[in-house]
C-alpha positions as CSV (number, residue, x, y, z in Angstrom):
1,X,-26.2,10.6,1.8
2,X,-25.0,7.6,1.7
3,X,-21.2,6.8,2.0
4,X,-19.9,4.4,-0.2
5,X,-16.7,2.9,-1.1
6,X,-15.1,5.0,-4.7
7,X,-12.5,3.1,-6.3
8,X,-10.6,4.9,-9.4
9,X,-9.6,2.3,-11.9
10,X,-7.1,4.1,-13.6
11,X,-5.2,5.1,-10.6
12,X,-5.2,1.1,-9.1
13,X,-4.3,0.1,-12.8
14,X,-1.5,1.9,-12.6
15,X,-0.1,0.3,-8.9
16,X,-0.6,-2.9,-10.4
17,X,0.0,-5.0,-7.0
18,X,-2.6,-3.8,-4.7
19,X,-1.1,-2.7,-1.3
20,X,-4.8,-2.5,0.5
21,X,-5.3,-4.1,3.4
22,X,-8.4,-5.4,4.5
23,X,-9.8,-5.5,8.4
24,X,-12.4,-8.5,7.5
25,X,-11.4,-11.5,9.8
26,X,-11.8,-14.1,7.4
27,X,-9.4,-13.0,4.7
28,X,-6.2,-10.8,5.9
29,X,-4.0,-11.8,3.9
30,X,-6.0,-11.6,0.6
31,X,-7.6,-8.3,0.0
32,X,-11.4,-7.9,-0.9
33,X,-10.5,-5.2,-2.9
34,X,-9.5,-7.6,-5.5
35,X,-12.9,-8.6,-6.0
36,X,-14.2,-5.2,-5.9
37,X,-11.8,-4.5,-8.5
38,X,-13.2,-7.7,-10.8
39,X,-16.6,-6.5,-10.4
40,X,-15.7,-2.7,-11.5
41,X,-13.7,-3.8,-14.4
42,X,-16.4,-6.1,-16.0
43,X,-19.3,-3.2,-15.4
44,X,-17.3,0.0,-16.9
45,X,-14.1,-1.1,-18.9
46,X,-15.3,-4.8,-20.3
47,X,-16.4,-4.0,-23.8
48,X,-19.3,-6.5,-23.8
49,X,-18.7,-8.4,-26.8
50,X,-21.5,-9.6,-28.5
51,X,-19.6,-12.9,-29.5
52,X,-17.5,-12.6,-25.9
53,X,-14.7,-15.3,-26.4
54,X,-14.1,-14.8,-22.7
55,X,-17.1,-16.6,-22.3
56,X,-16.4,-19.2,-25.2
57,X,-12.8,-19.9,-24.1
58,X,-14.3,-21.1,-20.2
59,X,-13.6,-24.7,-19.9
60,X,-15.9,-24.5,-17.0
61,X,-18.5,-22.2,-17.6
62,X,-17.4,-19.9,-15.3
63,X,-18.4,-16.9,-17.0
64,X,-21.8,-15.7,-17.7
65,X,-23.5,-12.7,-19.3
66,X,-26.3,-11.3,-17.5
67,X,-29.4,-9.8,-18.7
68,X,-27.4,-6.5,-18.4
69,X,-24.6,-7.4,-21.0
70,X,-21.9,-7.5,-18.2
71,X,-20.6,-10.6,-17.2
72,X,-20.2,-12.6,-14.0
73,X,-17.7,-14.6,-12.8
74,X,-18.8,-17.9,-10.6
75,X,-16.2,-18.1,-8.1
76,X,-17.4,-21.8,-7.1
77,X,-16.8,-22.7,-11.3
78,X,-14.0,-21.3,-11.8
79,X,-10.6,-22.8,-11.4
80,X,-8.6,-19.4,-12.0
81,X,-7.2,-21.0,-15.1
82,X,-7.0,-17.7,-16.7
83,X,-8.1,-18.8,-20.4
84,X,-10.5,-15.7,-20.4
85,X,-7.8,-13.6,-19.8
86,X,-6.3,-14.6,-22.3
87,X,-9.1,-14.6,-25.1
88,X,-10.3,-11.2,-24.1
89,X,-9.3,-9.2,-27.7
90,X,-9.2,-6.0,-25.4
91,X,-6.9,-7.0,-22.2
92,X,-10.0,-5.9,-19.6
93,X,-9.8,-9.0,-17.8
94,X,-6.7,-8.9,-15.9
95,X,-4.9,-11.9,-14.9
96,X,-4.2,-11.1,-11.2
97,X,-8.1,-10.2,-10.6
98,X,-8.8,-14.0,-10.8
99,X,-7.7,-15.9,-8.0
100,X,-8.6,-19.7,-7.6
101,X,-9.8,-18.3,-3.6
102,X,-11.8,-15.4,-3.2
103,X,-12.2,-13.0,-0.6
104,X,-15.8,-10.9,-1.1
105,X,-15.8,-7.1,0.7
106,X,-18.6,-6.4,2.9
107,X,-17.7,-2.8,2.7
108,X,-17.3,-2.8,6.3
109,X,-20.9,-2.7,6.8
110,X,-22.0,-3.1,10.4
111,X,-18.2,-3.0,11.6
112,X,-17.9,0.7,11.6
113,X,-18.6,3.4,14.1
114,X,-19.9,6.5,13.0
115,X,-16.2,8.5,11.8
116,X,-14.3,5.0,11.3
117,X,-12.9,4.3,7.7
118,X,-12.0,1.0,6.3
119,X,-8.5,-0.2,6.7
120,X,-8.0,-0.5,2.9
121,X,-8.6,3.4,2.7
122,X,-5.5,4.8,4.0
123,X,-3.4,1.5,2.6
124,X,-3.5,2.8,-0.9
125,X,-0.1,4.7,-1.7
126,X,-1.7,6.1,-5.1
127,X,-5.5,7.1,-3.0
128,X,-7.0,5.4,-5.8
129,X,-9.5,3.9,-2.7
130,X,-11.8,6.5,-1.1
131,X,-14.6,6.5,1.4
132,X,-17.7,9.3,1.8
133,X,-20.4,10.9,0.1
134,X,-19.6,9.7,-3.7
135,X,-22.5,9.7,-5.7
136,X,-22.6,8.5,-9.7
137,X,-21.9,11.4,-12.1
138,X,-21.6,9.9,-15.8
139,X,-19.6,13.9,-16.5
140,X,-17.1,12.5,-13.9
141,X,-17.0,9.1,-15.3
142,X,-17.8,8.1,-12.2
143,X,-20.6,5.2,-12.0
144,X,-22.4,3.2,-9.4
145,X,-21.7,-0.3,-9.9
146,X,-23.2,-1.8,-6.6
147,X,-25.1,0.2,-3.7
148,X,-22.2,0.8,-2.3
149,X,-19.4,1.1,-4.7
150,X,-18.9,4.1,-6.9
151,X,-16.4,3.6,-9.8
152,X,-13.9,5.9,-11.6
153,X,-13.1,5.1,-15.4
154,X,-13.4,6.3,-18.5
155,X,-15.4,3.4,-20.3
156,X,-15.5,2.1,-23.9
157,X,-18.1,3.1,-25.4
158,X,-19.2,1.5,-28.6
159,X,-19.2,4.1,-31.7
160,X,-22.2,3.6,-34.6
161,X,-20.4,3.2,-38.0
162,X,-22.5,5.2,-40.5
């Protein structure tokens, strides 16, 4: 199996200011959690409007939906003005998951010994961040959003009116 990084939405929603520290030398003051937690909120809690005013409301273009329905954020557009915070009808884009600078997580990959964790592991007060054997279980709620991040949420799922 593969270990992967499982992040449980509802538990870092709840903490609000992320605590997680982060052991990659380029960024130790700003966590790349963050940016796993963009990506994870846009896959499983953003409701994918067909009309997406998120993406309307960019004065740069910063936002794009992909062939998938969920939409991207381009760091190098974007100018963390928040506008599609603010247009989202549903509150899924939070505010303080869009910084002007951005710190990417490489999941620790390559930097790890065989029984090392991550730093940002045991940072989390609510263990909302986890590392092992997670695999996707759609029961669980629990979804693969990259190859190695695994995702806790209960997403929206849009109902057919008869």
């Amino acid at each position: 199996m593969t270990k992967r990084l499982y992040i449980d939405l509802d538990k870092c929603r709840a903490c609000g200011d992320c605590k997680a520290k982060c052991s990659y030398y380029y960024h130790p003051f700003n966590s790349g959690i963050q940016n796993l937690r963009e990506i994870a909120e846009f896959s499983v809690k953003c409701r994918h409007c067909e009309e997406a005013p998120c993406i309307k409301s960019c004065p740069r273009d910063a936002l794009e939906k992909q062939d998938d329905a969920i939409v991207k954020r381009y760091n190098m557009r974007c100018v963390s003005c928040k506008t599609c915070s603010y247009a989202c009808p549903f509150g899924t884009i939070l505010p303080e998951l869009l910084p002007y600078a951005v710190s990417k997580c490489d999941y620790c990959l390559g930097r790890l010994n065989e029984n090392d964790v991550p730093v940002c592991i045991g940072e989390c007060p609510y263990n909302a961040i986890q590392y092992g054997d997670f695999e996707p279980n759609d029961k669980e709620y629990k979804f693969l959003v990259s190859e190695h991040l695994v995702v806790r949420a209960v997403p929206w799922k849009k109902e057919a009116f008869i």
